[in-house]
N, C-alpha and C positions, 0 to 999 in steps of 0.2 A: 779763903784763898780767892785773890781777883786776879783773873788771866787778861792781859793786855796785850793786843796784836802789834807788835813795828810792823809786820807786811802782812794781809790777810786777804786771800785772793790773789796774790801776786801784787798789792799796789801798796805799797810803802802810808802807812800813816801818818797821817798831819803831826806834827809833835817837836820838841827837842827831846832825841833819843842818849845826848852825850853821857848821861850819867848812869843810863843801862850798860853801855858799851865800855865804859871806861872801870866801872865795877864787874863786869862779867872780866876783862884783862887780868886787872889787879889780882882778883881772886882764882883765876885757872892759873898763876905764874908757874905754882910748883906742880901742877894737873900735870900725867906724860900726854896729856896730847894739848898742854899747852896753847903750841903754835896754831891749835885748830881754832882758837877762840877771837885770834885779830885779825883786823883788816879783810882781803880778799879771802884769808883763809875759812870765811865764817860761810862763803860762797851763797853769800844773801840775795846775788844777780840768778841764781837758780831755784829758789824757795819760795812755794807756792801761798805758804806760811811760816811765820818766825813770833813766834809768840814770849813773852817773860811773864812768870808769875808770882803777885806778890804775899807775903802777910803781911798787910799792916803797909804800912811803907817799907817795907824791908824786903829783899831780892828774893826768892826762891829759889827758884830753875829760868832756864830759859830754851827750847825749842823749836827746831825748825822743821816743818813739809819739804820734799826735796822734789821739783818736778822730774824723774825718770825719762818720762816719752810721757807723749797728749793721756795715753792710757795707766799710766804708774806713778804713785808717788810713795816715799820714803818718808815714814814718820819716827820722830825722835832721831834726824839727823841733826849735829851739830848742838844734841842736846847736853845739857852741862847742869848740875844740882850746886848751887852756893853750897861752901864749907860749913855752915854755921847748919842746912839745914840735911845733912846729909845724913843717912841712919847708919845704926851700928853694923849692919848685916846680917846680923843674927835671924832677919825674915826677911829673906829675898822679894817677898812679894809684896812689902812694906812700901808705900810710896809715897814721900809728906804729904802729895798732894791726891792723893788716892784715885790719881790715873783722870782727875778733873781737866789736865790736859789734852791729852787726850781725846778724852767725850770729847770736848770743845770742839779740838782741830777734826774728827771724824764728821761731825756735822756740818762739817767745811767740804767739803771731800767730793760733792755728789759727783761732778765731773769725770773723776775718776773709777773703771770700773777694778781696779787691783792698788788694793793699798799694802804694803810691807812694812815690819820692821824688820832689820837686820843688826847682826853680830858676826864680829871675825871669832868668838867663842861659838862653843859647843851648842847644840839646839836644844839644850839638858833645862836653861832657866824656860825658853818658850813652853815646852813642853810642861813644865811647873805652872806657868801661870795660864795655860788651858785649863788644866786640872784644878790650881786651886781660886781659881777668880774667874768662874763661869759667867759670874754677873755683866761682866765686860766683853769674856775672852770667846762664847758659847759660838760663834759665829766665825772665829780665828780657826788657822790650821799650821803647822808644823810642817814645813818641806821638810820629806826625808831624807836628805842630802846637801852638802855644802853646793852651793854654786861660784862660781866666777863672775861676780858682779859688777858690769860695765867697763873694769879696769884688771886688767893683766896680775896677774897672779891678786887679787882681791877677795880671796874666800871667805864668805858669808852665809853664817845660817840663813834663813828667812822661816819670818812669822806674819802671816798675811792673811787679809779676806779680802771676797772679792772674785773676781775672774782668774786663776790661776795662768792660764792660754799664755797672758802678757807677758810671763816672769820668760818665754823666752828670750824674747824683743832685749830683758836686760841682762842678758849671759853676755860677758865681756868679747866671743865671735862675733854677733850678731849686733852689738850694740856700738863694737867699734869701728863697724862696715857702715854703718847709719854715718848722715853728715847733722850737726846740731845746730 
């Protein structure tokens, strides 16, 4: 697997990117969240990182960092897995790319003292992948309750390290009294 940044750090890489972007469309058409994949929807003027990863020359996943506030960012936002490389289910904690994303984007990160993932699902897979992929997760924790995440009725688990303190800052009260 070769992880390739379009923005790393916030600054857009040298490149022609048309044929990541026009392959990540194509292939999310029939995705329900589709509409998150084009254009402004991909909200790449907010993303600290937006990575794509390949085999071979073939598409994988592709991934963005989502800057929060100067203190939080959201990883595996606007993240999306190619059709061709998506697993059956059957082990939730299966990932093609075995979480090399990830490592990657976390090494990126120091700026930040609270990094999250979230889910508008239950906090049942985070809690899974504490327990069953220490090697990654030992360091991760499990908020025990859904929050209000930056946006009006937004309910998201959160699975984070890092500073807890921040995750007020992004409760959808406190975040929408903030100017950006």
């Amino acid at each position: 697997m070769r992880i390739v940044p379009y923005i790393l750090k916030g600054e857009v890489q040298p490149g022609d990117w048309s044929y990541e972007f026009e392959q990540l469309h194509l292939d999310s058409l029939n995705d329900r969240l589709s509409n998150n994949y084009t254009g402004d929807k991909l909200n790449l003027d907010k993303m600290y990182n937006f990575t794509f990863t390949y085999d071979g020359d073939s598409l994988v996943q592709c991934s963005g960092t989502q800057i929060c506030t100067s203190n939080a960012v959201r990883v595996f936002s606007r993240y999306y897995m190619f059709n061709e490389y998506r697993t059956d289910g059957t082990n939730p904690l299966e990932k093609t790319d075995d979480f090399a994303e990830l490592k990657y984007t976390l090494d990126t990160l120091s700026d930040f003292p609270l990094v999250i993932w979230t889910r508008d699902k239950s906090k049942g897979f985070f809690k899974r992948l504490k327990r069953g992929r220490p090697d990654i997760f030992k360091d991760w924790e499990v908020y025990p309750e859904m929050i209000e995440l930056m946006y009006k009725d937004n309910y998201q688990s959160i699975f984070y390290t890092g500073d807890i303190t921040h995750l007020h800052s992004l409760q959808y009260e406190a975040y929408s009294q903030k100017k950006h």
